[in-house]
N, CA, C and O atoms as a DFTB+ gen file, in Angstrom:
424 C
 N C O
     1  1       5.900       8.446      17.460
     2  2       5.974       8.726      16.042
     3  2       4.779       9.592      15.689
     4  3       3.572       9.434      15.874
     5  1       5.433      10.475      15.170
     6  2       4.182      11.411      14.532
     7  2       4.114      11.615      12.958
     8  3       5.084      11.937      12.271
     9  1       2.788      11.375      12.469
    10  2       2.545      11.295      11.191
    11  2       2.065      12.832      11.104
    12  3       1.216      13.334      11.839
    13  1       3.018      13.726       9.694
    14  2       2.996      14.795       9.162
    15  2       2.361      14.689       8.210
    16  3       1.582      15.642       8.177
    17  1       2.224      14.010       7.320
    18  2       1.568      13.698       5.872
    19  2       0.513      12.291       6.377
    20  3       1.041      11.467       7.125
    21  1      -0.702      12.104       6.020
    22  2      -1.653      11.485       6.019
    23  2      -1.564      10.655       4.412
    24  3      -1.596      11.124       3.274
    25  1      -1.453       9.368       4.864
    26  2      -1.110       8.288       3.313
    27  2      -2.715       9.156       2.649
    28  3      -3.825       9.473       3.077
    29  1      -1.815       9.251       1.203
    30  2      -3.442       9.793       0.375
    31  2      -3.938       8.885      -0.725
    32  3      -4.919       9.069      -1.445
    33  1      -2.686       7.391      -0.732
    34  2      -2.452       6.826      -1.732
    35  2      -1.632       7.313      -3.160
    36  3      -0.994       6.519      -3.851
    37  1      -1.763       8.660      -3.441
    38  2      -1.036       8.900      -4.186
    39  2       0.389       9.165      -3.672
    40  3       1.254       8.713      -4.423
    41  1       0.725       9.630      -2.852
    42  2       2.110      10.117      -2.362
    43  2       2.870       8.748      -2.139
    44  3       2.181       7.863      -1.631
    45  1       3.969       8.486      -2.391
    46  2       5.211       7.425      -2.281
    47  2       5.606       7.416      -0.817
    48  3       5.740       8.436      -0.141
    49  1       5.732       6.513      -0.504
    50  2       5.672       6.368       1.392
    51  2       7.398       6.996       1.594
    52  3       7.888       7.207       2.703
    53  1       8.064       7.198       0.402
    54  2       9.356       7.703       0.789
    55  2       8.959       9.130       0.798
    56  3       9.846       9.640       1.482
    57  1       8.299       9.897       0.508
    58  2       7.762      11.211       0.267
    59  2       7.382      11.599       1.465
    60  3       7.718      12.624       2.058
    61  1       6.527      10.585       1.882
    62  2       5.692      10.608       3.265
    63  2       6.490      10.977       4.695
    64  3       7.155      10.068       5.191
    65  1       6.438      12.622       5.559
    66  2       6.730      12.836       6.513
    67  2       6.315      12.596       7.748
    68  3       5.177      12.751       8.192
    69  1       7.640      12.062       8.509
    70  2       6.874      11.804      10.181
    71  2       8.028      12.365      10.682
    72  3       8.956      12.947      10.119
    73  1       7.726      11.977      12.319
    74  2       9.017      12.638      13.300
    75  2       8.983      11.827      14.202
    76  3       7.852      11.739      14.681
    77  1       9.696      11.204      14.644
    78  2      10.038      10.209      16.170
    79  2      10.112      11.396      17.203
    80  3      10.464      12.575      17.159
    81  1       9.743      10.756      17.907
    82  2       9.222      11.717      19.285
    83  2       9.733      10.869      20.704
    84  3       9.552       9.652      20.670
    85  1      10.309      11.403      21.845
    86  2      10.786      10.859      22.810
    87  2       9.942      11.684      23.605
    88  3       9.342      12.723      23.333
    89  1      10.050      10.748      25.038
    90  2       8.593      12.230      26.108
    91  2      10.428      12.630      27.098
    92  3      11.489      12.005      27.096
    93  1      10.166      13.423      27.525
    94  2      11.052      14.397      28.125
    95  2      10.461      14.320      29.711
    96  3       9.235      14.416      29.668
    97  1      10.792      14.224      30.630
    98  2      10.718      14.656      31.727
    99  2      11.622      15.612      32.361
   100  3      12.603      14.963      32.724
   101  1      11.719      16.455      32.571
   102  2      12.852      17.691      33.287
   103  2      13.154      18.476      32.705
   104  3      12.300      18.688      31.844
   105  1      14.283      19.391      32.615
   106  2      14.912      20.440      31.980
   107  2      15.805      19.256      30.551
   108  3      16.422      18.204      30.718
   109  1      15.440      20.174      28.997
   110  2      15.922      19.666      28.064
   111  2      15.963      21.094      27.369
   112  3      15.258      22.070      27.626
   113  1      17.050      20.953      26.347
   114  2      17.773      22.053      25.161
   115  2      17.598      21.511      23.499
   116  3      17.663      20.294      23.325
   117  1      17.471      22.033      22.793
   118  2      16.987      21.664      21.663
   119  2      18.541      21.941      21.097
   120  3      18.929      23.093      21.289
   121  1      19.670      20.860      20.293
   122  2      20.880      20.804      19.918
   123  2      21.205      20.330      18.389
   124  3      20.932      19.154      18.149
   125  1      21.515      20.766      17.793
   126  2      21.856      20.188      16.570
   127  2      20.744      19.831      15.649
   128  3      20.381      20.829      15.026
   129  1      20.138      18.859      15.372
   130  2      18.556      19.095      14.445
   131  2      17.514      18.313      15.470
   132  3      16.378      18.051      15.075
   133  1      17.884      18.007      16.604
   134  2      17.273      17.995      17.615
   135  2      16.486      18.872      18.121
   136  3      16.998      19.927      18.496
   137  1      15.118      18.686      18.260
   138  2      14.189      19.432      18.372
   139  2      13.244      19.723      19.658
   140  3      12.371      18.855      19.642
   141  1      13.076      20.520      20.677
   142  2      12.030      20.278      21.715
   143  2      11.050      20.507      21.414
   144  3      11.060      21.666      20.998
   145  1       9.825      19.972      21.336
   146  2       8.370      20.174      20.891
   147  2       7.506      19.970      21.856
   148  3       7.394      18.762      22.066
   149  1       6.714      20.744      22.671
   150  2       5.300      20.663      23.329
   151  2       4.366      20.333      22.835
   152  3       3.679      21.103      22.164
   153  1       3.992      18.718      23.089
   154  2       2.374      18.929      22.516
   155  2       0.929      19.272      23.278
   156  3       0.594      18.741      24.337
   157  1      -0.051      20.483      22.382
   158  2      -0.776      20.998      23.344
   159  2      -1.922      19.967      23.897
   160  3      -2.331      19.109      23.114
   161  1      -2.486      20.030      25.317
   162  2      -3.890      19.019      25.279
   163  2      -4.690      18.745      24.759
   164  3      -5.558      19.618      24.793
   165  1      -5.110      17.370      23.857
   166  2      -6.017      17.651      22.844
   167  2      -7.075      16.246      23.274
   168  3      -6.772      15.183      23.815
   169  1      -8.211      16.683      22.853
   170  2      -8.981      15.212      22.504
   171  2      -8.760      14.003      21.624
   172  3      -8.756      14.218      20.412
   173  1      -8.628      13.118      21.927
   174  2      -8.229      12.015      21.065
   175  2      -8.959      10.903      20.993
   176  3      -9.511      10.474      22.006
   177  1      -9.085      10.195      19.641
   178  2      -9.805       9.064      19.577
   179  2      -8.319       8.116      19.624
   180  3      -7.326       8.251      18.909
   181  1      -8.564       7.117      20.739
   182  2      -7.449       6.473      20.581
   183  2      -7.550       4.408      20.929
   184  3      -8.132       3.923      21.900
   185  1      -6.708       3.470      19.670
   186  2      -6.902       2.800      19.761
   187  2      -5.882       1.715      20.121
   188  3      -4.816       2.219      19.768
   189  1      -5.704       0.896      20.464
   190  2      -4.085       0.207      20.548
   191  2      -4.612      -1.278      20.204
   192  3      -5.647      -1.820      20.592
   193  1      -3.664      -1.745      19.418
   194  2      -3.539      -2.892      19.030
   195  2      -2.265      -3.710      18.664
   196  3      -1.218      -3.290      19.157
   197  1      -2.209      -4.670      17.978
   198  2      -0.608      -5.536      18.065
   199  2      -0.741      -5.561      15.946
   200  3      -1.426      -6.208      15.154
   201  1       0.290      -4.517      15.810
   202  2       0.750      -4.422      14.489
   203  2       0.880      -5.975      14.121
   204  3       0.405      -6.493      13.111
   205  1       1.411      -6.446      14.852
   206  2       1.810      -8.376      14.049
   207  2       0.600      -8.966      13.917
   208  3       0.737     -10.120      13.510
   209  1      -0.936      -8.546      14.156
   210  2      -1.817      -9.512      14.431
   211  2      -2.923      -8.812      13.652
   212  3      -3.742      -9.571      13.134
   213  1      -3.194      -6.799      13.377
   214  2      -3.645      -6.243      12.482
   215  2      -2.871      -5.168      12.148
   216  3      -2.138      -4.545      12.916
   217  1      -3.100      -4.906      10.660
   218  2      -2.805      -4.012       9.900
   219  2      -3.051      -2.559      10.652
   220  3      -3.938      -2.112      11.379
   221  1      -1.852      -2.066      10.122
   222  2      -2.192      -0.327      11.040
   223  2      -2.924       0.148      10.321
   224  3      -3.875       0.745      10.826
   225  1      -2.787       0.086       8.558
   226  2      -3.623       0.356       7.809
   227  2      -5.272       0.140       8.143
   228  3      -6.037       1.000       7.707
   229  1      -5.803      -0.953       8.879
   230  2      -6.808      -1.092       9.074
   231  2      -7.535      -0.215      10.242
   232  3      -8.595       0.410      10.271
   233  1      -6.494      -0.445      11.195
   234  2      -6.932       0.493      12.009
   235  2      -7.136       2.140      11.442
   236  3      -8.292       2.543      11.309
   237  1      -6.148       2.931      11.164
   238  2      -5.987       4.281      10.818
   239  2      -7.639       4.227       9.569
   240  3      -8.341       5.239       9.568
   241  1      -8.041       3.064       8.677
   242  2      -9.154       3.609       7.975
   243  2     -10.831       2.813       9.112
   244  3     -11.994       2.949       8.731
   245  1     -10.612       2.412       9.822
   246  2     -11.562       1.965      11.451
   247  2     -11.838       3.517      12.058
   248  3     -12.941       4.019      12.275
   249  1     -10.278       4.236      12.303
   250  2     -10.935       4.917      12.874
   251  2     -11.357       6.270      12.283
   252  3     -11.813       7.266      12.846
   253  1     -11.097       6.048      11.080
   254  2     -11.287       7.904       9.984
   255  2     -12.940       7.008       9.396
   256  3     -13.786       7.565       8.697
   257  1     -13.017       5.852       9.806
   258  2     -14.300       5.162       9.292
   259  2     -15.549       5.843      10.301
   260  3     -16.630       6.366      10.031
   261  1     -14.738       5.521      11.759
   262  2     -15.973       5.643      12.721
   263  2     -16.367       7.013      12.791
   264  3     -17.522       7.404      12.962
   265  1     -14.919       8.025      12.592
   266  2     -15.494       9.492      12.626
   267  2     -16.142      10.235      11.623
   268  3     -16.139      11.466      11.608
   269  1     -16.872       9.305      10.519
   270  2     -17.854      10.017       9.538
   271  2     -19.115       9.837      10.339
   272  3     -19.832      10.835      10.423
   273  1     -19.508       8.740      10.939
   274  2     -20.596       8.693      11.680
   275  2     -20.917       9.348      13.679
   276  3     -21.888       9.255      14.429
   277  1     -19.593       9.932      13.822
   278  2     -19.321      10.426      15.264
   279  2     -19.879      12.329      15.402
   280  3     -20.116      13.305      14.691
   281  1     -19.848      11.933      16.722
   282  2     -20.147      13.745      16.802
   283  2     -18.590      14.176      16.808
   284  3     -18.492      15.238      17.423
   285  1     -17.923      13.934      16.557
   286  2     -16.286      14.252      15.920
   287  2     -16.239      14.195      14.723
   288  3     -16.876      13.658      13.816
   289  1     -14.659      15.371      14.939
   290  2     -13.934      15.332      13.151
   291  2     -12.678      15.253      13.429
   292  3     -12.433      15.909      14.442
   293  1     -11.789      14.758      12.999
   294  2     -10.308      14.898      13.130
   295  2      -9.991      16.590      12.947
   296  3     -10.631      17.321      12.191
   297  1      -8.952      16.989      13.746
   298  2      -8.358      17.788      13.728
   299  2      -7.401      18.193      12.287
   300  3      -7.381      17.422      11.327
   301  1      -6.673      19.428      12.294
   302  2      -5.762      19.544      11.791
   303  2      -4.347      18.847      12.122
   304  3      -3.494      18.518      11.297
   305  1      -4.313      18.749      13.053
   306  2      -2.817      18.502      14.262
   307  2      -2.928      16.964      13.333
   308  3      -3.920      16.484      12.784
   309  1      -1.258      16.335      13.418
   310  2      -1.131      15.075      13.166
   311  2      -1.194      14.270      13.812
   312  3      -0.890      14.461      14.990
   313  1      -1.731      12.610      13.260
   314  2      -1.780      11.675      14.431
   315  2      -0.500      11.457      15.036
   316  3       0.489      12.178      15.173
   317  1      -0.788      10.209      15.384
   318  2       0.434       9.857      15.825
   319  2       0.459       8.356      16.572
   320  3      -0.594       7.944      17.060
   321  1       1.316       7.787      16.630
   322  2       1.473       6.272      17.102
   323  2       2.264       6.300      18.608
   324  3       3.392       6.690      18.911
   325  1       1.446       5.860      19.207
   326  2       2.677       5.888      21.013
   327  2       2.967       4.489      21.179
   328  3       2.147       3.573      21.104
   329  1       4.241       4.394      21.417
   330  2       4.558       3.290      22.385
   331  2       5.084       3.170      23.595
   332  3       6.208       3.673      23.586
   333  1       4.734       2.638      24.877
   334  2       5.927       2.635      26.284
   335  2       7.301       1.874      26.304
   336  3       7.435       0.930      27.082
   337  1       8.280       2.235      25.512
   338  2       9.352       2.083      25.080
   339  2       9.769       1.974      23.983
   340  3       9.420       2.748      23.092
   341  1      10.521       1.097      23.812
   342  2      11.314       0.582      22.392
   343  2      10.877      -0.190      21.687
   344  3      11.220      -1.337      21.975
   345  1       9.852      -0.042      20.329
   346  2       9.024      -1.145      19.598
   347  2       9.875      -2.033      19.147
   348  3       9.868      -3.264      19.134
   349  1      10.803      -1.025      18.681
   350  2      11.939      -2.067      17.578
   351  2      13.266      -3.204      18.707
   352  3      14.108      -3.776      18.015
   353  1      13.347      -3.398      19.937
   354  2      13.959      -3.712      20.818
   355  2      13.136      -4.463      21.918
   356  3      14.063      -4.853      22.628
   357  1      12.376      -4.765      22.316
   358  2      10.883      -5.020      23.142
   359  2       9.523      -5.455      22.446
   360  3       8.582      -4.699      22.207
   361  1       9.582      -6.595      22.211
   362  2       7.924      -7.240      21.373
   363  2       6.787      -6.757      22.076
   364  3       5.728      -6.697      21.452
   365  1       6.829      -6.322      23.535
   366  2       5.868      -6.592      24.516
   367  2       5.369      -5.004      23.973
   368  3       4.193      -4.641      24.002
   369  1       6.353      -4.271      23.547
   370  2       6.101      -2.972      23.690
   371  2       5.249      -2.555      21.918
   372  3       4.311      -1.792      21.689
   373  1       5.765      -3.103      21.310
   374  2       5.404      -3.588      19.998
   375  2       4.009      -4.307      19.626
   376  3       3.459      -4.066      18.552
   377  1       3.730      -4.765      20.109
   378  2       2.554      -6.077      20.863
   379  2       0.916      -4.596      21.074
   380  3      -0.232      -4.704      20.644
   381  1       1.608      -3.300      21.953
   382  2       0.584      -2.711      22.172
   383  2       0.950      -1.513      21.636
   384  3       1.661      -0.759      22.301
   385  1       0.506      -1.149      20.317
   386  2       0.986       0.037      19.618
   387  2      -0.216       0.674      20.010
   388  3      -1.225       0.004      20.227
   389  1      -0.198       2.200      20.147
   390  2      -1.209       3.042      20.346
   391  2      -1.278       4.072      19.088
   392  3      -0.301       4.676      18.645
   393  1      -2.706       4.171      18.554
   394  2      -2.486       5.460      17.767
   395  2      -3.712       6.105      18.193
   396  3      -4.803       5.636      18.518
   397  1      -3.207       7.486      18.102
   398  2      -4.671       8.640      18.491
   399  2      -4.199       9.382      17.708
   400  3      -2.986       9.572      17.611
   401  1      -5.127       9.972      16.962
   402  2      -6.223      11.106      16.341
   403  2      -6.386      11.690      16.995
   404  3      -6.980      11.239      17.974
   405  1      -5.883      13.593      17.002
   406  2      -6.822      14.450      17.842
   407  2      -8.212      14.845      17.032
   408  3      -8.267      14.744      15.806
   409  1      -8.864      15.113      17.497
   410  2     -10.557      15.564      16.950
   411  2     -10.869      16.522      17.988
   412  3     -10.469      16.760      19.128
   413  1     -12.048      17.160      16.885
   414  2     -12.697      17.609      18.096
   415  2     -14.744      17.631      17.515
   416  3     -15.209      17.614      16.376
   417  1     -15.608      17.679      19.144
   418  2     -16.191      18.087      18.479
   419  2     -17.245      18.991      17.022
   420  3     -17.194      20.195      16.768
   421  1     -18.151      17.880      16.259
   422  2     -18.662      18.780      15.108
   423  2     -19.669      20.312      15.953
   424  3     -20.181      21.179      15.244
């Protein structure tokens, strides 16, 4: 999942753009509003934790917290949340949500 819009508090979370993202291994065609997207190598601050046990909210302001005091800045590029499979189908997978921030050095 990739976050396009960054919550600003003012914007309505129905307003709010993301994109589900699948990883591709092999030859793939972009079909119907199906999309192929490369993402380029980037630096990332990245943290994983179990949504049922903390707030993502907490995390996402942890880590825009730690990078006022870091030799980093967040990037332009959007975050984004990884999981190794199916969150919504698999607890285990759900259990270890990943989100990274690209940054880069100030």
């Amino acid at each position: 999942m990739r976050f396009l819009d960054e919550p600003d508090g003012k914007t309505p979370p129905s307003k709010l753009r993301s994109e589900a993202c699948l990883e591709i291994r092999g030859t793939a065609r972009s079909e119907g509003k199906i999309r192929i997207k490369k993402f380029p190598k980037q630096t990332v601050v990245s943290v994983t934790f179990d949504p049922g046990k903390v707030s993502p909210r907490l995390v996402y302001s942890g880590i825009y917290g730690w990078l006022r005091y870091s030799d980093f800045k967040a990037t332009d590029s959007p975050s984004r949340e990884v999981y190794a499979g199916n969150p919504w189908a698999n607890a285990h997978v759900w259990a270890n949500a990943e989100v990274q921030v690209p940054v880069r050095r100030r």
